[in-house]
VOGU-3710 file (C-alpha; in Angstrom, 3 decimals, decimal comma):
1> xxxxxxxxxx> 0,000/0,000/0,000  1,406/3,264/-0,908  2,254/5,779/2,193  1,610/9,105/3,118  4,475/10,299/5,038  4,331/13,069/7,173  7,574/14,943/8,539  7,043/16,958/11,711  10,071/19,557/11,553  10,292/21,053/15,130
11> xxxxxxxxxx> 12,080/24,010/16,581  13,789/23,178/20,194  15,470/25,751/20,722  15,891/27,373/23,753  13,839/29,790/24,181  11,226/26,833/23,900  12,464/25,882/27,268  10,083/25,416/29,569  6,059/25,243/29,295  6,352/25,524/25,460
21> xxxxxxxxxx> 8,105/22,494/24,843  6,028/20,576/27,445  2,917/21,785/25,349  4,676/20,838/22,223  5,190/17,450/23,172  1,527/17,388/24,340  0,459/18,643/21,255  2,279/15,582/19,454  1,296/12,889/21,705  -2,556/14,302/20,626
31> xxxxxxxxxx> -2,027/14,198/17,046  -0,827/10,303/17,677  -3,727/9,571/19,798  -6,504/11,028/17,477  -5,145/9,493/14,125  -4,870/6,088/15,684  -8,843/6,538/15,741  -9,121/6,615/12,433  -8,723/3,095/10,486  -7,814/4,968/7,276
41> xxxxxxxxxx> -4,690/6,893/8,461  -3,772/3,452/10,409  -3,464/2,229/6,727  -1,483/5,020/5,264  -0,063/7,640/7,465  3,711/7,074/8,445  5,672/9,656/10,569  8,742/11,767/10,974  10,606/13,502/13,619  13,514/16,223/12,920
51> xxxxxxxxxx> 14,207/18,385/15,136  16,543/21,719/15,126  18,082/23,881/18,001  21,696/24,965/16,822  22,151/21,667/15,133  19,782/19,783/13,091  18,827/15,684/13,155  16,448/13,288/12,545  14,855/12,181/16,137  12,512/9,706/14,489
61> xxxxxxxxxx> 12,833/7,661/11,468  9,415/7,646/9,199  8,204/4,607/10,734  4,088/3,800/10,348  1,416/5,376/12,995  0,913/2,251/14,925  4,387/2,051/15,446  5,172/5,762/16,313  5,655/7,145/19,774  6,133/11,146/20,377
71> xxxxxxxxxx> 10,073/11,117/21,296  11,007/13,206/24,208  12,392/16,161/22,523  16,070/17,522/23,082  16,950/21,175/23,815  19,274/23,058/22,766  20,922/26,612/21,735  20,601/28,434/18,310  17,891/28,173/15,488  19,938/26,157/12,388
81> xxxxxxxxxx> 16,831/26,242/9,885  18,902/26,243/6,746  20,414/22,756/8,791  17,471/21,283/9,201  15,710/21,844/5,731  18,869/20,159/4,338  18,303/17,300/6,760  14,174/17,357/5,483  15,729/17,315/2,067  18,430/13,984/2,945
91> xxxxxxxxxx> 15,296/12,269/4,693  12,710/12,734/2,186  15,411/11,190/-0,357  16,262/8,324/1,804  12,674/7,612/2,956  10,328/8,438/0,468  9,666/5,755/-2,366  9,558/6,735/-5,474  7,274/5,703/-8,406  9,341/3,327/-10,675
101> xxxxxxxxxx> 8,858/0,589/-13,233  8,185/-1,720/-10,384  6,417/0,030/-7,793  4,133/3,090/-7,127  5,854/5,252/-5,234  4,183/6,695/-1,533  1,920/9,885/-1,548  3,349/13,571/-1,508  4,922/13,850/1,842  3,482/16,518/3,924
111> xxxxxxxxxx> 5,909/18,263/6,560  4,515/20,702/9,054  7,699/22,966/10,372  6,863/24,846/13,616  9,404/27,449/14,856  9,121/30,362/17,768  12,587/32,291/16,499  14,865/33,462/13,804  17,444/31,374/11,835  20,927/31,833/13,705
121> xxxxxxxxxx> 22,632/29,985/10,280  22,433/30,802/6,522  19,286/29,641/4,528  19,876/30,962/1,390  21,005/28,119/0,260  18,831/25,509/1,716  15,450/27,642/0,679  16,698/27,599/-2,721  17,388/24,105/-3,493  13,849/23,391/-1,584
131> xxxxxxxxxx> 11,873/25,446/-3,957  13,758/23,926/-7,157  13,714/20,570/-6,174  11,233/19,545/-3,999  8,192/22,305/-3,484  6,480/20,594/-6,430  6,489/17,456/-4,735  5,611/17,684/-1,092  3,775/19,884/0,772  5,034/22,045/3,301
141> xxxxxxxxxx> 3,128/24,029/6,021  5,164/26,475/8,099  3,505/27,175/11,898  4,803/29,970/13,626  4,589/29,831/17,373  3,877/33,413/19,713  5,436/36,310/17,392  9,125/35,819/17,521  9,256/34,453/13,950  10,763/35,773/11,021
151> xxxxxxxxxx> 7,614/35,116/8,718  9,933/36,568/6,009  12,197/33,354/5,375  9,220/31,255/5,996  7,594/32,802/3,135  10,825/32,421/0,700  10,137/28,915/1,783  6,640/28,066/0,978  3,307/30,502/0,796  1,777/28,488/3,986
161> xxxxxxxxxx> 2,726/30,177/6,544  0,402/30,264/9,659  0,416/31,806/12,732  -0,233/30,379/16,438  -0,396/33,942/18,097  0,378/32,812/21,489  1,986/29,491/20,944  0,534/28,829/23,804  -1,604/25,264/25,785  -4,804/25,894/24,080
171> xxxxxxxxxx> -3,503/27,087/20,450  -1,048/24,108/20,599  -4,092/21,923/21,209  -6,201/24,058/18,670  -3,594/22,517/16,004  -3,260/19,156/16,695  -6,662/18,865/16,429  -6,672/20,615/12,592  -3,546/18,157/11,970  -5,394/15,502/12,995
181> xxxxxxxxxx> -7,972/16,172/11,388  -6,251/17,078/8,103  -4,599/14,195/7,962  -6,982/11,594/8,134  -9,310/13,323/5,726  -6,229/13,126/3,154  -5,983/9,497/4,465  -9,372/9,035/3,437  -9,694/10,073/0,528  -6,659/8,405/-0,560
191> xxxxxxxxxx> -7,842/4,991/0,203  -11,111/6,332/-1,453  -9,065/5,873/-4,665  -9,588/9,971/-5,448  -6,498/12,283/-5,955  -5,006/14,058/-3,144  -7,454/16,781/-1,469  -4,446/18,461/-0,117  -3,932/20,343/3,507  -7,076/22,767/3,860
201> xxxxxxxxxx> -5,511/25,905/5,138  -9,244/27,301/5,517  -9,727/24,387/8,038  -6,864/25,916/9,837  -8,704/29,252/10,388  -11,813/27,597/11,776  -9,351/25,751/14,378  -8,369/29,677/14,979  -4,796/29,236/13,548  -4,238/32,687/11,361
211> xxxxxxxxxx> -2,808/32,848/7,818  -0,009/34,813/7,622  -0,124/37,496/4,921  2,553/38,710/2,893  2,900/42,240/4,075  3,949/40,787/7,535  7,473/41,860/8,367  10,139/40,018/10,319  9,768/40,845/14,327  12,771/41,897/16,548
221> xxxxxxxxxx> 13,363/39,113/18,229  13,845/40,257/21,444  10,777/38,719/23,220  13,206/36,214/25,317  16,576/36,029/26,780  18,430/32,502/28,046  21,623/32,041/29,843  22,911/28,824/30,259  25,457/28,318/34,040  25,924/25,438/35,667
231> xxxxxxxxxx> 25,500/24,240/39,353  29,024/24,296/41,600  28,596/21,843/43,011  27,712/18,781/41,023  28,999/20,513/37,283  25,571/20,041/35,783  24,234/22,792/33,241  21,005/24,608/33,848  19,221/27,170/31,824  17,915/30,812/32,916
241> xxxxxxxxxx> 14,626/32,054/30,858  13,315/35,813/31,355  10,478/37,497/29,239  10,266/40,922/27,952  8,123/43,028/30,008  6,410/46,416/29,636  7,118/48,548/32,901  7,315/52,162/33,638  10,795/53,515/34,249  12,894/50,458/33,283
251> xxxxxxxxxx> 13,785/49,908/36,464  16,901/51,836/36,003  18,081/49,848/32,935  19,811/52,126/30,461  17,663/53,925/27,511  16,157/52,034/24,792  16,635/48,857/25,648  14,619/46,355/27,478  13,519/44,985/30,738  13,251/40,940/31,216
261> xxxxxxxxxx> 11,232/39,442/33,674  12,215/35,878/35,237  10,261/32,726/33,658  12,277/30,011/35,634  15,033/28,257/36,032  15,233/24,751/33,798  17,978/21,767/34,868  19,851/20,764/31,922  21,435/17,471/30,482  24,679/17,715/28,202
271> xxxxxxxxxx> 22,681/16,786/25,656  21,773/20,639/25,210  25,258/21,066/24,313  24,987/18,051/21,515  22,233/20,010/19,948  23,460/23,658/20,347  25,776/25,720/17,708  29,220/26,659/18,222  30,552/29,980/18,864  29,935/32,639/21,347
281> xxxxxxxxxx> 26,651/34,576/22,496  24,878/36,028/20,179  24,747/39,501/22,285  24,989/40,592/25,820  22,430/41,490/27,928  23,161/44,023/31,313  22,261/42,348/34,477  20,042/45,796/35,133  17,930/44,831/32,146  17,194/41,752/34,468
291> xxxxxxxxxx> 14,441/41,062/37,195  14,945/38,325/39,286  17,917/35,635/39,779  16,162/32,100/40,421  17,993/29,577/43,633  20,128/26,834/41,691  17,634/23,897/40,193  20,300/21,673/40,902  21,730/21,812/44,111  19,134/25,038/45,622
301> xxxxxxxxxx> 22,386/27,620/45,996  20,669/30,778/46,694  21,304/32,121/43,419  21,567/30,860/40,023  22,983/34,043/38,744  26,619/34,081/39,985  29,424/35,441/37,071  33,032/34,160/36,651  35,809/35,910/35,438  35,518/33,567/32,601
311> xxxxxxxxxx> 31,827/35,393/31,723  30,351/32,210/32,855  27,467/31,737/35,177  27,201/29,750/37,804  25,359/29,090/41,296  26,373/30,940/44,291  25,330/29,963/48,256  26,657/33,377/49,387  30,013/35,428/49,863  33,379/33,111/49,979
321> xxxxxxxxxx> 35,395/31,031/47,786  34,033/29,157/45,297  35,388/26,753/42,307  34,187/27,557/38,876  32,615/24,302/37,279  33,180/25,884/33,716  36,835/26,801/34,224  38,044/25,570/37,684  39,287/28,621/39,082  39,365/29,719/42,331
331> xxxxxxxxxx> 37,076/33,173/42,577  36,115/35,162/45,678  32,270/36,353/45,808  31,347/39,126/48,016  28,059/40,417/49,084  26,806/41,418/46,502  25,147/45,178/45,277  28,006/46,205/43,128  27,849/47,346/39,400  25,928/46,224/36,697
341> xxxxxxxx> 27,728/43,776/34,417  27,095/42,335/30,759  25,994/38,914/30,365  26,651/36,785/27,367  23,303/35,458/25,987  21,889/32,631/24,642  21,270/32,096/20,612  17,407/31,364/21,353
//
């Protein structure tokens, strides 16, 4: 029987920390849950994982429904789009079959890519080859999540762009069910014997999921800030999230820029490393732009928001001598109420 494969392309990067990726992985599980209901998409429907942070990879072979389980999804630093549409590309030649002599070849893959963030590598070149090679034969619907995505690139890369405004629980839920229910009607018809009906995008704005028009620009993507320490005690990484918030007097940070209020503090594994891009920061943040430093979610230090002379942070139970886990040097920390100081941030 020929397959319809569909390719889940998911951003995990780190500004997804938190409730967002816990309501992403909710919002797969659903999708799994309501297809298996239908005997069609049983028949037909085989899925994809590939996910993207700073790096790119395939989390999930294209393996059929029955046989699918929603992976636990990895975290990590930087946005590599242009890596992960050449890793769609690699996968949909590997996996796919194609119509030969011999065999008919599976259905016109679908792949739903849902990002919160701008690209932190080239797509130029990635975006190109996609639209030569393979935009005539699959189907690809771009879902942006809150309104920290560059709806620009996504529209060099396919006119389907839509919008979950909040990216929130219930808009999350909102699309699984319009995936779901998407994809069994294409199931359907398909073993109905009549040609492909397609993704309705209409059905997507009576689920409440927007189309994004053309005129929209590309947002400043300064909606969330991340810094990444690690406990002093037991070495392991952790990751800091704050918000952008609209006060009155910016609480003394300097002129233009903004203020950040704390989301939480989020243990790590090394893995977030394994899935994060080289290189430095991509800015610096001043700690007066900052409201709020969490206790360690490790180890419960008092504060998660101690600086090394390396520019690394780390957890701090008060003044005295402390070893860095990120370098291993010996630093002194006082009491605390000095200067402001600039904080190397996270790629998001």
């Amino acid at each position: 029987m020929r397959r319809l494969p569909i390719f889940f392309v998911l951003d995990v990067s780190e500004s997804m920390a938190g409730e967002p990726i816990a309501q992403l992985q909710s919002a797969m599980e659903s999708i799994v849950e309501q297809l298996r209901q239908d005997p069609n998409a049983l028949e037909t429907v085989h899925i994809s994982v590939i996910a993207f942070a700073g790096k790119a990879g395939m989390v999930v072979p294209l393996v059929e429904l029955m046989s699918f389980y929603p992976p636990r999804l990895p975290l990590g630093g930087g946005t590599a789009l242009g890596e992960a549409l050449d890793e769609l590309m690699t996968r949909i030649e590997v996996e796919v079959k194609k119509t030969t002599s011999d065999q008919r070849g599976d259905w016109e893959p679908v792949i739903y890519l849902l990002t919160d963030g701008r690209p932190t590598d080239r797509t130029d070149a990635a975006i190109s080859r996609w639209r030569k090679q393979y935009a005539s034969r699959a189907h690809l619907i771009a879902v942006t999540l809150g309104g920290g995505a560059d709806t620009r690139v996504l529209k060099q890369l396919t006119d389907d762009v839509v919008a979950l405004d909040s990216g929130g629980g219930d808009d999350l839920s909102r699309f699984a069910q319009w995936v779901s229910a998407s994809v069994a009607a294409q199931s359907q018809a398909l073993d109905m014997g009549k040609s492909a009906p397609g993704i309705s995008l209409a059905k997507a704005g009576e689920a409440g999921i927007s189309l994004v028009k053309d005129s929209d620009s590309a947002p400043v993507d300064e909606q969330v800030v991340v810094f990444t320490g690690r406990c002093h005690r037991n070495k392991k990484p952790y990751l800091l999230k704050y918000n952008a918030v609209s006060v009155p007097g910016n609480f003394g940070a300097p002129a233009g820029q903004g203020v950040y209020g704390l989301e939480g503090a989020y243990p790590l594994s090394e893995e977030y490393f394994e899935w994060s891009s080289e290189g430095g920061a991509a800015s610096t943040v001043s700690s007066d732009q900052l409201e709020g430093a969490p206790p360690c979610p490790h180890c419960g230090a008092v504060t998660s928001f101690a600086m090394c002379s390396c520019g690394k942070l780390m957890c701090c139970n008060g003044p005295g001598e402390q070893t860095c886990p990120w370098c291993a040097d010996t630093i002194e920390f006082g009491k605390g109420g000095g200067s402001s100081f600039d904080i190397g941030r996270g790629q998001g």
